[in-house]
N, C-alpha and C positions, 0 to 999 in steps of 0.2 A: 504494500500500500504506500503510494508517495504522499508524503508528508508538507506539511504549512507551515511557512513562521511570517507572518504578517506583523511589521513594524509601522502602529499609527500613531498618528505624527498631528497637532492641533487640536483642534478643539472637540466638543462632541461632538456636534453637526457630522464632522467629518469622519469621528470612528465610528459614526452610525452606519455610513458606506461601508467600510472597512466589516463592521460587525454581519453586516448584509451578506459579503461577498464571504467571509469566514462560514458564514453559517449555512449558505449554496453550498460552498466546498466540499462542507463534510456531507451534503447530501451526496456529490458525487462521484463519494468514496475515496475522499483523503482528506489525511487526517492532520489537525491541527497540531503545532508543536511551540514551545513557549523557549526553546533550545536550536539560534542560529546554525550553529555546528551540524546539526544532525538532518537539516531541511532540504529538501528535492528542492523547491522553491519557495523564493524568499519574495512578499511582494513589501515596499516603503508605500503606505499610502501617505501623503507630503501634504503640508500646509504652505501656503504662498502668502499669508495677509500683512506681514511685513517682513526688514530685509533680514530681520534676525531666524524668522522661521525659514527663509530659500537658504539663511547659512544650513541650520539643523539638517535641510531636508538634504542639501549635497554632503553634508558631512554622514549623513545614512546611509545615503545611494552607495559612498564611495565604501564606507565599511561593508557594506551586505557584498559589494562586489570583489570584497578581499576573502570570502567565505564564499562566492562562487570559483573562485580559483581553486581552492581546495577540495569542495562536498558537492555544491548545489548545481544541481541540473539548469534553471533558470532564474531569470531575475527581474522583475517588472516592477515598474513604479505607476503609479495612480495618483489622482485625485488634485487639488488646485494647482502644485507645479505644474504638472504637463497641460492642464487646462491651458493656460498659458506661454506656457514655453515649451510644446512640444517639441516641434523644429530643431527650436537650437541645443536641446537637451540631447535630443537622437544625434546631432551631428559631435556634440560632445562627449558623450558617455555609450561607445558603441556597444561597451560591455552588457550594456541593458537590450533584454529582448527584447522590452517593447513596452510602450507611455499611451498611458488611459487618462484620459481627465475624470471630472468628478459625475458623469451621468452616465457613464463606460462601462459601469464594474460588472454589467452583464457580458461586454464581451468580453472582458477579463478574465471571466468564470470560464467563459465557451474556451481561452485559451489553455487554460489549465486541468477543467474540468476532466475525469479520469472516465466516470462513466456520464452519460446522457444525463442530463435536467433543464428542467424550462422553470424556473422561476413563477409561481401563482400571480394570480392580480397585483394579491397582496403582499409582494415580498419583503415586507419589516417582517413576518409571521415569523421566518427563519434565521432573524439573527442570532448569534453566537455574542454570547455579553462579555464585554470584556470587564464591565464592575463586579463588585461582588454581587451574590445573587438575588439580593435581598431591594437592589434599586438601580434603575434606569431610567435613561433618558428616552426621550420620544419625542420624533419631531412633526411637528404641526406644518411648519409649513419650510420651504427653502428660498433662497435669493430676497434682494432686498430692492423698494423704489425711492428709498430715503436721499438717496442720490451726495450724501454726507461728502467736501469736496477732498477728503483724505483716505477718503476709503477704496479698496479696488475690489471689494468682495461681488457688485452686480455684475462687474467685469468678468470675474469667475463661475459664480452661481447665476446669473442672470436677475431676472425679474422676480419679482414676489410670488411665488405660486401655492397655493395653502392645496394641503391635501384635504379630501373630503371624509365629514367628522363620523360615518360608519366606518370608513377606514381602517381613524384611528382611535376609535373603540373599539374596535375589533382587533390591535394590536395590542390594545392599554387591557385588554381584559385575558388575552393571551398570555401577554407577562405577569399577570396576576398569577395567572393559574401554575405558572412555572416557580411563584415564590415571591415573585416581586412586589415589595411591600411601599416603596417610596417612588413617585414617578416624579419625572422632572420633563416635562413640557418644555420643547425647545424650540425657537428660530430666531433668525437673525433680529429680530424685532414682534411680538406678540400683537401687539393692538390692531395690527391689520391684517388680519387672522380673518379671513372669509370674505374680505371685500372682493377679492378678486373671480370669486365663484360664486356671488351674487345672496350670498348668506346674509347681508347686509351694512349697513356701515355701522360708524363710532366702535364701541365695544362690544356691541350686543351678539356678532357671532363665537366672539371670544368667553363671554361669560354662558354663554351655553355650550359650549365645547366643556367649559370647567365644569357644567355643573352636570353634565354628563356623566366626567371622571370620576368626580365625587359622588354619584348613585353607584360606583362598582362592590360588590363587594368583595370586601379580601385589601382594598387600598387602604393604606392608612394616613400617608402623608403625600400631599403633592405642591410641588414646588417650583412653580413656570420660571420659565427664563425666558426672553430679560425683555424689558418695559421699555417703550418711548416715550420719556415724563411727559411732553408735555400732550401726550395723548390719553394717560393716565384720569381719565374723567372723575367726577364723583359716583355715578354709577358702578362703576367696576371697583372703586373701594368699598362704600359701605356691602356690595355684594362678597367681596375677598373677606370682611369684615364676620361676616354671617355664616362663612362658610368651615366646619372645624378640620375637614380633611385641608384645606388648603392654610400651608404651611406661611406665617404671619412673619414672611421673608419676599420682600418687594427688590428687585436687580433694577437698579435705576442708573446706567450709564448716562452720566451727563456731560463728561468730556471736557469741559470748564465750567467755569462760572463767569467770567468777563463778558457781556453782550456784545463787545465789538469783535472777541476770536470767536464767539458760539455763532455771529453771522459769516465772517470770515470760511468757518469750516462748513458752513451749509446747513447747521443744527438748525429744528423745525422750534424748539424752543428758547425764553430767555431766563437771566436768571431769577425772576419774580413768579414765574411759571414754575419753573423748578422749587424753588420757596414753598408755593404756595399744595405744590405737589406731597412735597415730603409733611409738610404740614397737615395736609388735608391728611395721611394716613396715618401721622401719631395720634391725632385725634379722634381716628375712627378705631384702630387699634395700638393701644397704649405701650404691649409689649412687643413692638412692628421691630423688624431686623431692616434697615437700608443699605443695600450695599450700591456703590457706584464704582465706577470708572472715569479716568481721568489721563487726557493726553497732555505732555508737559514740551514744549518745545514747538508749536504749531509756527511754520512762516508767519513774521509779523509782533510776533507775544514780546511785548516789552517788561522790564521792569514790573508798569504800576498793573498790567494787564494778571501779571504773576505774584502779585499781593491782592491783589483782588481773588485770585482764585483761593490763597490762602488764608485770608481771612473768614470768606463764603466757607470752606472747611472747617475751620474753627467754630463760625454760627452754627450751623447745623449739624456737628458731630458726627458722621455717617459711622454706623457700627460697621462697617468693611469699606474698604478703599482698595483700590487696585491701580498703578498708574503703569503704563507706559512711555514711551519717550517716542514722536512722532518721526517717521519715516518716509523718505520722500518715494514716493512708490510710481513707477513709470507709469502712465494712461489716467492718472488722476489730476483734477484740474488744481490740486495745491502744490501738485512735484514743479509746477509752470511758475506760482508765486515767487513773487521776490523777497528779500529779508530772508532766507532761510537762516536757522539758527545753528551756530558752530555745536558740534558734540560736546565740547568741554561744557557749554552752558547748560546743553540738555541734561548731563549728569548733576551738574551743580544742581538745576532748581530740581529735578525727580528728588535726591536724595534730602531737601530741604523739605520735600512735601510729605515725601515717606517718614523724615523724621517729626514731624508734626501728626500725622494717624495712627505713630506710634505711639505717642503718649495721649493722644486716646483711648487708641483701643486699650491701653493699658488700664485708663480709670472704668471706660467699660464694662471690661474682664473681672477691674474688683468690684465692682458691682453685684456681680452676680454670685461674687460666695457666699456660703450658705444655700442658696439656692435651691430647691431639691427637681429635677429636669428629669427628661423620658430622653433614651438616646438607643440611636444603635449600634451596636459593634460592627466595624469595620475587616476588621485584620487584627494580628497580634505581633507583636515584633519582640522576635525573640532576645534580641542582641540587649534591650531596654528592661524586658519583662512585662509591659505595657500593652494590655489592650487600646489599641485604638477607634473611639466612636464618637458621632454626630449626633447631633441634638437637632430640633427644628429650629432651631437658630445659625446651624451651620452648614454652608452647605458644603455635601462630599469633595475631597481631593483637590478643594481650592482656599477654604474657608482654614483657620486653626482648628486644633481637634481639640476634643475632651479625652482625655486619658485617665485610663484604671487600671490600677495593679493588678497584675495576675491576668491568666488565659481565660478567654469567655471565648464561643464558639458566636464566628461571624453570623450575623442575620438577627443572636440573639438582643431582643429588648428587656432594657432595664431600666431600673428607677435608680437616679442616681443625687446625691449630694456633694456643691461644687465644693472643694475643702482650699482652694488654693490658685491662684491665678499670675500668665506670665502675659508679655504683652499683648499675644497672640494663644497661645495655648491654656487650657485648664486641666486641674487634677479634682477627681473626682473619687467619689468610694460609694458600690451600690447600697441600697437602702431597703428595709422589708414594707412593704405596703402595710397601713396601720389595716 
């Protein structure tokens, strides 16, 4: 039987492909392997959304093809690189059999495929999870028309296209039945979730998608990604509000706070919209988790443009921040902007911004000792002694974790009390139900 070692590379969106194409494979009869060395073939499905992931993805390509010189029959790469740079990829790296972009991975199957299969309607049915078993992502819809002037993802995935919501209840109640207890609703942007299939506008196809998921049974928690604030209505809060399956954890990439970079970049909203956003959901739910995002270095960001984002961080304390440092990315209308900002500055203000949500999230974190939370076990790390698990406050393999002493078996739920808190991380010790 030939064997698989599939290396995926960004975000979920994209190991949702990956997971698609894994979980074909083994229907046609070969078998997954988690051990480069030993692989017939090896596929890198690659991320492209800035320059630091085309480093990751050539730095993949080039190692899996030093393990094709030795073991592996073949060697193909997928997904947003080659969407883009087919061409000059082929003309560079002959070693590779052969570049799929990211709506391919059926013929990528047919390349590999050992015995016959035709993929069903509904091919999410057969993904192979790469999370633990117990929660997964699931994607509503793919590409984006936010048209944002730093981004190249419509360039990649195209247009906004939502899948239709039998679908993806019919995916979301499959992985229930396989164990999956936590789902994470995914696309490039959520609020316009069914516009384009005539489901409706505003939010209204979106909060019946939710409330869909939330009639399953067997779900326990579910936790959409990710929000366009200023599309965030009050409708779709006070209903997140009302809803106890849906996890009181709102992903609000806002990208700055300055109104003259948030026009600059193309962002649909400003920063009194965003204010009035995060606002609108502490007060609808008091113990609400905000996480955002935040690009540091955009052409143009002066000085007071970069105290004004830090101050905006300061008022509103977001329980998670996440920054990157902007990239000038070929095909997009900000690579064309003048004023680009040297690296040296990009790392000065990132690290200046990162050290201000540190000492946030630090007083946040002591916040919650004492605390007593519901969480799940993740993994156990032996080298620590440390179970690692996620609360509805944190979201899996991006968020800090909650740690407890000793082995608990992944999937399982616990009641736990915080005993102790780092800037980012908690320690915890479970607790017996009174």
């Amino acid at each position: 039987m030939k064997s698989l070692y599939l290396h995926n590379l960004g975000c979920s969106k994209n190991q949702i492909d990956g997971e698609m194409l894994a979980g074909w494979a083994e229907e046609s009869s070969i078998r997954l392997t988690d051990d480069a060395h030993e692989a017939d073939i090896i596929v890198v499905n690659t991320c492209a959304f800035i320059e630091a992931a085309k480093v990751e993805a050539i730095d993949a390509i080039l190692e899996a093809s030093r393990y094709k010189a030795d073991v592996c029959e073949a060697l193909y790469v997928c997904g947003c690189f080659p969407q883009l740079y087919k061409d000059e990829l082929a003309a560079e790296l002959p070693e590779v059999d052969g570049f799929f972009g990211v709506d391919e991975w059926q013929k990528l199957l047919s390349e590999i495929a050992v015995t016959g299969v035709s993929p069903s309607a509904n091919p999410f049915l057969k993904r192979h999870l790469w999370t633990p078993d117990h929660y997964a992502h699931i994607r509503i819809a793919d590409g984006c028309n936010r048209g944002c002037a730093y981004c190249i993802i419509p360039a990649i995935r195209g247009c906004y296209r939502s899948r239709s919501p039998d679908e993806i209840i019919e995916e979301a109640r499959s992985l229930t039945a396989r164990g999956v207890r936590e789902l994470l609703p995914v696309a490039q942007e959520l609020n316009s979730y069914g516009h384009d299939i005539g489901l409706g506008r505003s939010n209204q196809p979106l909060i019946l998608l939710l409330k869909q998921l939330c009639e399953i049974n067997g779900l326990d928690w579910i936790r959409p990604l990710y929000l366009h604030p200023p599309a965030c209505d009050t409708e779709l809060i006070e209903f997140w509000a009302m809803q106890k399956k849906l996890c009181r954890y709102l992903d609000l990439p806002i990208e700055h706070a300055s109104n003259r970079m948030l026009k600059m970049m193309g962002r649909g909203g400003r920063k009194d919209q965003i204010r009035k956003t995060v606002n609108l959901a502490r007060e609808a739910m008091e113990d609400v988790v905000i996480r955002t995002s935040i690009i540091v270095g955009f052409p143009g960001e002066t000085e007071d443009d970069f105290k004004e984002l830090l101050d905006f961080v300061r008022e509103i304390r977001f329980d998670r921040l996440g920054s990157f440092q902007y990239s000038q990315e070929e095909g997009t209308p900000a690579a064309l902007l003048p004023d680009q900002i040297p690296e040296e500055l990009k790392d000065e203000r990132q690290a200046r911004l990162m050290t201000l949500q540190t000492e946030i999230s630090s007083e946040i974190n002591l916040e919650r000792v004492s605390d007593v939370e519901e969480v799940y076990v993740d993994s156990f790390e032996e080298d620590s002694g440390y179970s690692i698990t996620h609360g509805r406050k944190e979201m899996p393999e991006l968020d800090g974790e909650i740690l407890i002493a000793g082995q608990y078996q992944p999937g399982t739920k616990l009641r736990v009390k915080i005993e102790s808190a780092t800037e980012y991380d908690l320690f915890a010790r479970p607790v017996e139900d009174n």
